[in-house]
Structures are given as structure tokens and as C-alpha cells.
C-alpha positions as CSV (number, residue, x, y, z in Angstrom):
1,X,75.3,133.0,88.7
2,X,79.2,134.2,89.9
3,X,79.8,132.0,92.8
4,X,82.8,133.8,93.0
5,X,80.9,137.2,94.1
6,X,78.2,135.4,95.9
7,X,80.4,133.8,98.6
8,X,81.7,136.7,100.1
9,X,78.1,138.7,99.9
10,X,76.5,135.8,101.8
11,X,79.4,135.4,104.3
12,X,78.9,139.3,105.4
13,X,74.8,139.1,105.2
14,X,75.3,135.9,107.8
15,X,77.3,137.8,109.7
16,X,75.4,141.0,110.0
17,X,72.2,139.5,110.7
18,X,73.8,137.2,113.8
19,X,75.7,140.5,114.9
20,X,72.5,142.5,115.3
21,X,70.2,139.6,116.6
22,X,72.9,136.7,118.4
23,X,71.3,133.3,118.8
24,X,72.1,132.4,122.4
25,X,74.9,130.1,122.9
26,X,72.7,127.0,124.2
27,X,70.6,127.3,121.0
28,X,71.2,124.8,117.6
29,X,72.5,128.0,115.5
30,X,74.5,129.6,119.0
31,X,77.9,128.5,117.4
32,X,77.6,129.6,114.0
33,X,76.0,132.6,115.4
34,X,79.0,133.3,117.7
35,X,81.6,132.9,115.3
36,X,79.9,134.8,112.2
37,X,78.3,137.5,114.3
38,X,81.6,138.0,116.5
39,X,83.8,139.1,113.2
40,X,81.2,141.6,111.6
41,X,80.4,142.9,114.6
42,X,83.9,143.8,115.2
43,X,84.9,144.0,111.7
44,X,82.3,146.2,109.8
45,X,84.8,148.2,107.7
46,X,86.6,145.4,106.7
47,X,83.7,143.6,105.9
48,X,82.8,146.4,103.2
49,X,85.6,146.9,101.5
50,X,87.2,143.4,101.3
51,X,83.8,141.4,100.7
52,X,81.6,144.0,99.4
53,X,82.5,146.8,98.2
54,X,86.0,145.2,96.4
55,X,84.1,142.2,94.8
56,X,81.1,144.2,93.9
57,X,83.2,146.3,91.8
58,X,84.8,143.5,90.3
59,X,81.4,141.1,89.6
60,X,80.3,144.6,87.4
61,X,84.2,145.5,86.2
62,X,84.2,141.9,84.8
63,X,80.9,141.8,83.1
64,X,79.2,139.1,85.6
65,X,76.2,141.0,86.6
66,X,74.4,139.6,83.6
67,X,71.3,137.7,85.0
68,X,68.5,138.1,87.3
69,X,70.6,135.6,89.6
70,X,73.6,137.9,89.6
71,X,71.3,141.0,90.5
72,X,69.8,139.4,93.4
73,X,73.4,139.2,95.0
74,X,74.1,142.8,94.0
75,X,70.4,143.4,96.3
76,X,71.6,140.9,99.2
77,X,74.8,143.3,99.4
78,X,72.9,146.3,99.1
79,X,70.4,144.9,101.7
80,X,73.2,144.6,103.9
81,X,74.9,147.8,103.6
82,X,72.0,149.3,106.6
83,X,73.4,146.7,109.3
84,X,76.8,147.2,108.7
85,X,76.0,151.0,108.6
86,X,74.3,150.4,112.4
87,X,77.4,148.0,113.9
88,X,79.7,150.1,112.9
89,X,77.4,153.4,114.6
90,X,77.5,151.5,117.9
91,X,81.3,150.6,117.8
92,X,82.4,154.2,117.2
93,X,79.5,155.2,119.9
94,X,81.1,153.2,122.6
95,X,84.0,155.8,122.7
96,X,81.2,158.1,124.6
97,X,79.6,155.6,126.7
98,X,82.9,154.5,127.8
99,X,84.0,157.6,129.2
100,X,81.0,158.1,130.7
101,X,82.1,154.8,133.0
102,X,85.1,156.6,133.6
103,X,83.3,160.2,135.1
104,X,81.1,157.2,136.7
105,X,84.0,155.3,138.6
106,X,86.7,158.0,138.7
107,X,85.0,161.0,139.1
108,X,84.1,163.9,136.7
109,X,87.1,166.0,135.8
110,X,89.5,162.9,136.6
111,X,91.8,163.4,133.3
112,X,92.8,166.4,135.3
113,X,94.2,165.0,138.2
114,X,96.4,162.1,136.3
115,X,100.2,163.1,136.7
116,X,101.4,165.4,133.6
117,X,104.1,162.4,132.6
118,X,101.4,159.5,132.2
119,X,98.8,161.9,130.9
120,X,101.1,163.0,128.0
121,X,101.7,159.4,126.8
122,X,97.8,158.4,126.3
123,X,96.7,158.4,122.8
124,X,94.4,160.9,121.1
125,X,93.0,159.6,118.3
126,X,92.3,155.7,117.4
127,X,94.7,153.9,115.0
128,X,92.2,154.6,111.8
129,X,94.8,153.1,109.2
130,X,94.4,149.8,111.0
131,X,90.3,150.1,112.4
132,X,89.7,150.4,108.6
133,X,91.9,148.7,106.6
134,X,94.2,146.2,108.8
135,X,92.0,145.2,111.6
136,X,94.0,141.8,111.9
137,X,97.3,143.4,112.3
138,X,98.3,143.6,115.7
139,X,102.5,143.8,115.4
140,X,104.5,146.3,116.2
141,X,108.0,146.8,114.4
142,X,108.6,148.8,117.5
143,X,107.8,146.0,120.4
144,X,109.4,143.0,120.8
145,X,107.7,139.7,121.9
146,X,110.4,137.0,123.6
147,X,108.5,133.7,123.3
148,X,107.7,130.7,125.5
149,X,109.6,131.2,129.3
150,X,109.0,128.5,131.6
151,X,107.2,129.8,134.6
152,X,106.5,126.2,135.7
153,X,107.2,122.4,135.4
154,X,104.2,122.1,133.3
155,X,105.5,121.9,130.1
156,X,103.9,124.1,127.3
157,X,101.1,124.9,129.5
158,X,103.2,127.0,131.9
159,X,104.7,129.1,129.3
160,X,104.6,133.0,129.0
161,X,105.3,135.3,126.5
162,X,107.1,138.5,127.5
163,X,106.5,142.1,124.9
164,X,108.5,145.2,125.3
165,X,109.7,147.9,123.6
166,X,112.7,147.5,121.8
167,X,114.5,150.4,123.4
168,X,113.8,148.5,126.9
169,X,113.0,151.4,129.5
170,X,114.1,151.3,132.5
171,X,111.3,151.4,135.6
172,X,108.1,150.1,133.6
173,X,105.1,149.3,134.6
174,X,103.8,145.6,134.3
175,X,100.6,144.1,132.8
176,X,99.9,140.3,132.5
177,X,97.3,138.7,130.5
178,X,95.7,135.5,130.3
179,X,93.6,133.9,127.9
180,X,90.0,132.5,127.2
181,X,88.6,129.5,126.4
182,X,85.9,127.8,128.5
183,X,89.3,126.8,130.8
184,X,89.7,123.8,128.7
185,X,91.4,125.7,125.4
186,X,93.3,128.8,124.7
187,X,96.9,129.8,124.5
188,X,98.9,132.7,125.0
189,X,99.4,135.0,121.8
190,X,95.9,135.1,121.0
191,X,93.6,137.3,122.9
192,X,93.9,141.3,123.6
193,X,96.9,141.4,121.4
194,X,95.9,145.3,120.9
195,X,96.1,146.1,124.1
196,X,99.4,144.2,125.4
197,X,101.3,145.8,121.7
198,X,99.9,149.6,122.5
199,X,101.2,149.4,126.4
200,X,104.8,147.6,125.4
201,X,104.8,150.5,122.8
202,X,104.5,152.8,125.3
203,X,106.8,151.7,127.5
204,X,105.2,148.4,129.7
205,X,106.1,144.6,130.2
206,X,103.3,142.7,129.1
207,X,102.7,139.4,129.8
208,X,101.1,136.8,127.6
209,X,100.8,133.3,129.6
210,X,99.1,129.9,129.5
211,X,97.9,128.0,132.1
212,X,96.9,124.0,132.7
213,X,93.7,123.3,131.3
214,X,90.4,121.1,132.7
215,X,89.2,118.4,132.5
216,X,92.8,117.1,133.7
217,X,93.3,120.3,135.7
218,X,90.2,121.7,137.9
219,X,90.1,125.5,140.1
220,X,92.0,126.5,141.7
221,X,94.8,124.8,139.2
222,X,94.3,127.4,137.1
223,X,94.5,130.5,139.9
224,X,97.4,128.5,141.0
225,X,99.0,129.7,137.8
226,X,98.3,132.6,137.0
227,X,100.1,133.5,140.9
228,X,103.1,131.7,140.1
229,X,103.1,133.9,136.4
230,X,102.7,137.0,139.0
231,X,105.9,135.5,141.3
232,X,107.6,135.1,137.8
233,X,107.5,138.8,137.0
234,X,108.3,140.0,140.5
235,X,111.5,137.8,140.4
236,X,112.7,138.3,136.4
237,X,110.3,140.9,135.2
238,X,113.2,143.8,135.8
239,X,115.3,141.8,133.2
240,X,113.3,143.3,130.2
241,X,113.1,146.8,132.3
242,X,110.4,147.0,134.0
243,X,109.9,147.4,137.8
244,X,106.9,145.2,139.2
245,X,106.0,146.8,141.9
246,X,103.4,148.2,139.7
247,X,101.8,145.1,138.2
248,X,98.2,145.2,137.0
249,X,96.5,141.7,136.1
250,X,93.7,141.6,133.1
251,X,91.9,138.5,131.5
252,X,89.4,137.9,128.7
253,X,87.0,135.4,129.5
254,X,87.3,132.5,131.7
255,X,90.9,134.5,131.9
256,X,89.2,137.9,133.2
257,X,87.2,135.0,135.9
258,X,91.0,133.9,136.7
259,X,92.2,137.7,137.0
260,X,89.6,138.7,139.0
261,X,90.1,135.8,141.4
262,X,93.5,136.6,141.6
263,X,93.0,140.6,142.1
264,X,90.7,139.4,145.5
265,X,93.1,136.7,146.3
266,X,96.4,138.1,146.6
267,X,99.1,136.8,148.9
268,X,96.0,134.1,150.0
269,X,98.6,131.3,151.1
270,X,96.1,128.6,150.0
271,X,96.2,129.4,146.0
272,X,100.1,129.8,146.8
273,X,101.2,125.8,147.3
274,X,105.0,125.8,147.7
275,X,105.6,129.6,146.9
276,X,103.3,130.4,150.0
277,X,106.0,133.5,150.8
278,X,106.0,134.9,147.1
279,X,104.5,138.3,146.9
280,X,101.1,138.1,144.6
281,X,99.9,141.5,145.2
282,X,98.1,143.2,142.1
283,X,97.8,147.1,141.3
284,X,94.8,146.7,140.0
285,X,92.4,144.4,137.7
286,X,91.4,144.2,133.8
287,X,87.7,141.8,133.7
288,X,87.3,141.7,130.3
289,X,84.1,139.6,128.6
290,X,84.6,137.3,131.5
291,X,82.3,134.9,133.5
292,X,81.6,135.9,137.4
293,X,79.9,132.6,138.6
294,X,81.2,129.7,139.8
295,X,83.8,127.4,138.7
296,X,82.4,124.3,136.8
297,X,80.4,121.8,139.6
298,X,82.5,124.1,142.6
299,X,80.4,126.0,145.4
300,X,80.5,129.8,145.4
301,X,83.3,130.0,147.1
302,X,85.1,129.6,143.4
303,X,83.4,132.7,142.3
304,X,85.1,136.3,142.8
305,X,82.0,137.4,143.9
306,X,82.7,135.0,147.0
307,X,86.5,136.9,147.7
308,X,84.8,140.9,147.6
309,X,86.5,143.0,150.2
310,X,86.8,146.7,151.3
311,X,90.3,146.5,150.4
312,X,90.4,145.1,146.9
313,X,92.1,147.0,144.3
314,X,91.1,148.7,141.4
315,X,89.0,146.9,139.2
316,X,87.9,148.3,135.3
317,X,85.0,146.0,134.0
318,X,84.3,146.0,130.5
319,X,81.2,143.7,128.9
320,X,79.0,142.9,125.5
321,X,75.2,143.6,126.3
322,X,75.2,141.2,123.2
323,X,77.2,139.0,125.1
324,X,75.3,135.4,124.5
325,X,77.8,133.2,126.6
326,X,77.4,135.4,129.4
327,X,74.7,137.5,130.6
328,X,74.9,141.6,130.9
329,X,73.4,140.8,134.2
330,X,76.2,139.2,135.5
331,X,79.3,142.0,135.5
332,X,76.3,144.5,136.6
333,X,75.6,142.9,139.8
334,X,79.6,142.3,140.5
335,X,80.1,145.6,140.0
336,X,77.2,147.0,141.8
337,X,78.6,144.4,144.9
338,X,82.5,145.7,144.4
339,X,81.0,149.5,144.4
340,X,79.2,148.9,147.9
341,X,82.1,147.1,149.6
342,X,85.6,147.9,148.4
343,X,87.2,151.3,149.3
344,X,88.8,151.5,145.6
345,X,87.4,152.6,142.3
346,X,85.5,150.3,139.9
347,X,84.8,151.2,136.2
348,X,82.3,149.4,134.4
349,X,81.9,150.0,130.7
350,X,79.1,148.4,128.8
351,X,79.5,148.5,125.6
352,X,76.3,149.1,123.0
353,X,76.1,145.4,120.7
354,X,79.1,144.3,121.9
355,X,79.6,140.6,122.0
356,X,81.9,138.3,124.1
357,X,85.6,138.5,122.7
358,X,85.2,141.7,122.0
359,X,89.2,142.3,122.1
360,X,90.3,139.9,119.0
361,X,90.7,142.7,116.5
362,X,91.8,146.6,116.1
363,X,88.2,147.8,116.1
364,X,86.2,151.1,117.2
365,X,85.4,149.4,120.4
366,X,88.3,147.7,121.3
367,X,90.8,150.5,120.8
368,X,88.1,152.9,122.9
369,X,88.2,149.9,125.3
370,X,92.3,149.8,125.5
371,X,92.0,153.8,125.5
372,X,90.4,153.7,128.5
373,X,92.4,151.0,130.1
374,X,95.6,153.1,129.4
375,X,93.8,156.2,131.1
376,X,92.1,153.9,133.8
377,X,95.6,152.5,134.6
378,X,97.8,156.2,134.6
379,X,94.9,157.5,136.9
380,X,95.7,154.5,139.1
381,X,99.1,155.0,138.9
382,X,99.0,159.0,139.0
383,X,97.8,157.9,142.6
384,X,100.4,156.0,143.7
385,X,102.8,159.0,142.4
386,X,101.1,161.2,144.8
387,X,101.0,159.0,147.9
388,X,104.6,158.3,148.0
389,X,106.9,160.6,150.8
């Protein structure tokens, strides 16, 4: 039997059959589940042609596809050609149902109201070159990343990364990022990498930042943070040419639980220990894949569902009905409670098999997901345009 070829065949059957039916998280097989189901979900192309298609071609090329064993792998991959054929039908069908969220929270027709300069910037197509072949690949030759600035006295834990492009324009836009990981892992540089290369292409400061971790650090460490990363950019941001006044917040995870809290928190002097006066105001918030309850063993009142008020900012929501570490349930009742209270606009995209960390990889769903964010945010900022004397 050719080990060789069956490897690679089993790695992408595992991962298609966790994609289409996740083991929740709590379960014996959640974590393998997770991890397997998580890269052929998002990684379907890649899948075929580098572990099927590629060593398929190779097994018969070099004559190893001589026994009943060997045939049975050449069925296992032919088996599992169907379920990459339907993850890879819902990726590419999330480009609809997303901008269906945005006629749902903007408005039907909104494209048409976004200022000419902004709207001629968004993207038309996705990236195919990299979707299909390079999902991995998230540099830019164009964008440059300065690496670990001290935003802190915590050592590497209060540490941000700064991306822009080269050329450095003057006036940009700001978006700042912070990571996953349950609170107690993660680092900067690893999540939604996509997204912050595509906006410092196009002329943003992105920021990538880490923050101190439980079980040594508890909420509202954390929040504490990601304000003083906000402060940070208001007071050095303009050194890498952007202007801050237009700073937009966005997490992925337990970073998208930190983000919103910081979206309903802003200027809140008790998250704001010793920098009480710094401006912490937002533009508007990116909740990616993120939890919405409480903080570990904390009361409600460390939920963002705890700090919704008529004038909190924009929000855009985007979640995994797949998502096995949190429920759909969750982001649908935060943004049914956002809808009914706050005066500004709230997108919320579910995305069709998604699951949670959705935004590791170039993929069909991602890129519609940093499409839209690039629309939701000139729409945002098309209204700012129009309000000024």
C-alpha cells in the first residue's frame, strides 16, 4: 500500500467530514474536529490540488496504484471529492448572503451613496491567484509591517505591530486588531492578516497588538489594553501617515469580545487607569467569530451586551453557523439587542458552514468577509465626509 499517497487522502477525508458535521468543542473528538475541520473548510482548493489531485496523479504517474489496498485510497479520494465540492459551494455562496447583510443594515441601494473617492478604491473581484493556489500567503511586497512598539510597561505582551503602505499616505484611516485565544494565548501577527495587508495596501494604519493574558491577568486587564493601544495611535499613529481621528477597532474571538467592549466603552474613565484623559473613542467596530457572554467567573456586567447604548457606533458582525466554540445564537441576539437600542447601523453577516476563525486564510469567505468590511467601513466614513461644514 503507498503510505506516501495515503496520508494526504486521509488528512483531507478527516477534514472534510469534521467541516461538514463539527463535533462540538466540549466533546472527546471537539479538538481534533476544530483544527482538521477549520483548514478544509477554509481551504477546499488547496486541499484538492496539493493533497489530492497532485498526489493522485503521482500514486498512478509512478505505478503505485497496483493493489486492491492502493485502489481503496484512489475511492477514499474520490469519495471525498462531493464534500469538498459542497464547502467550497458555500464559501463562494457567502459573497451573496453577505451583501444581503449589507441591504439588511445599510439600506438597499447603499453602494450608491458611498463618497466617489472611497467607492473607487474597493475591490471588484477576489484575489483568485491566492483563494486557489496560495491561501497561506498573506504578504504584501507593497505594505510594510514595523514590528514590536511598546505601547506599555508590560513587556512582550504590550507590543504592537504597525502595517502600511510603503508609499506612506498622508491622512489615513486607522484600523486596530487584536487577537484570539481563549484570553490566555494568542499574539499579534496571527489572525485576520488578510484583512489588515488589503487595508494597509490601500492606504490604512493597521494595527496588530497583544495584550496581558489570564490566568495572571483577569477583565478588565485585557480592555485596559486594548485602550491604551487606541491612546497609542492617537498620539504616534500620524508618524506612519495616518490621521486617527478615524479609527475603527476589530477583533477575532475573545479579541472581537475585547473590541466590542471597547466600541461600548469608550472614554469610560474606569477601563482608563492613569490615562483617564486620553481619548478612546472608536469610529466604528469589527466582532469577528467572537464570544458575547461574560468574562470567565465575572457578572454580566463584563459582557458587551451589559454596555448597549443608543449612541454606540457602528458595529459589523460577522459569525460561523458551524461555529462549535460559540453558538449562532449568541451574535443573533446581540445584534437583534444593538438593532433595537443604538441609533447607528449594525451589519450582521452569517456565514453558510462557516466555522470559528474563519479569518486565518485567503479564502472565498474571508475575502467576501474583508470585502464587505472595506465597503462597510467607506460607507461609514462616506458619512462622516458628508456631515462635516
Amino acid at each position: 500500500m503507498p503510505v506516501g499517497y495515503l496520508i494526504p487522502v486521509l488528512l483531507v477525508a478527516t477534514g472534510t467530514l469534521f467541516a461538514l458535521r463539527p463535533v462540538p468543542w466540549e466533546r472527546p473528538l471537539g479538538r481534533p474536529s476544530y483544527f482538521f475541520g477549520l483548514a478544509a473548510n477554509e481551504l477546499p482548493f488547496a486541499a484538492f490540488f496539493w493533497l489530492l489531485l497532485i498526489p493522485t496523479a503521482l500514486a498512478f504517474a509512478e505505478g503505485d496504484i497496483d493493489s486492491v489496498g492502493a485502489w481503496a485510497i484512489v475511492a477514499l479520494a474520490a469519495a471525498t471529492l462531493p464534500g469538498l465540492e459542497v464547502i467550497a459551494h458555500r464559501g463562494i455562496g457567502d459573497r451573496a448572503r453577505i451583501e444581503r447583510a449589507m441591504d439588511e443594515g445599510l439600506g438597499v441601494g447603499w453602494r450608491t451613496t458611498l463618497d466617489a473617492e472611497l467607492a473607487g478604491g474597493l475591490r471588484r473581484r477576489p484575489p483568485l491567484a491566492r483563494i486557489l493556489f496560495l491561501p497561506i500567503l498573506k504578504r504584501r511586497l507593497d505594505v510594510r509591517r514595523v514590528a514590536d512598539l511598546a505601547y506599555g510597561d508590560a513587556g512582550r505582551r504590550n507590543l504592537l505591530d504597525v502595517y502600511h503602505h510603503r508609499s506612506r499616505p498622508h491622512g489615513a484611516p486607522v484600523m486596530i486588531h487584536v487577537h484570539g485565544g481563549h484570553y490566555d494565548s494568542g499574539h499579534k501577527n496571527s489572525q485576520s492578516l488578510p484583512l489588515l495587508y488589503r487595508l494597509a495596501s490601500q492606504g490604512w494604519v493597521c494595527i496588530s497588538a497583544n495584550y496581558r493574558l489570564r490566568p495572571e491577568f483577569q477583565h478588565p486587564d485585557h480592555l485596559i489594553d486594548l485602550k491604551k493601544v487606541i491612546a497609542w495611535a492617537r498620539e504616534h499613529a500620524h508618524e506612519y501617515g495616518a490621521d486617527p481621528a478615524t479609527l475603527f477597532v476589530a477583533g477575532s474571538s475573545a479579541g472581537g469580545h475585547m473590541a466590542g467592549l471597547a466600541a461600548l466603552t469608550q472614554n469610560d474613565p474606569a477601563f482608563q487607569p492613569g490615562f483617564e484623559d486620553a481619548d478612546t473613542s472608536v469610529t466604528g467596530a469589527i466582532y469577528m467569530n467572537g464570544w458575547y457572554g461574560p468574562y470567565f467567573g465575572q457578572g454580566p456586567e463584563s459582557s458587551p451586551l451589559a454596555h448597549i447604548t443608543a449612541d454606540a457606533p457602528p458595529f459589523f458582525l460577522a459569525h460561523g453557523d458551524k461555529d462549535t466554540l460559540v453558538p449562532v445564537e449568541d451574535p443573533r441576539q446581540f445584534a437583534d439587542r444593538l438593532r433595537q437600542t443604538s441609533t447607528a447601523p449594525v451589519v450582521y453577516a452569517e456565514l453558510k458552514g462557516a466555522h470559528h476563525a474563519f479569518d486565518l486564510y485567503h479564502s472565498f469567505r474571508f475575502d467576501a468577509v474583508v470585502d464587505a468590511i472595506e465597503a462597510f467601513t467607506a460607507w461609514v466614513r462616506s458619512r462622516e465626509r458628508t456631515s462635516r461644514p
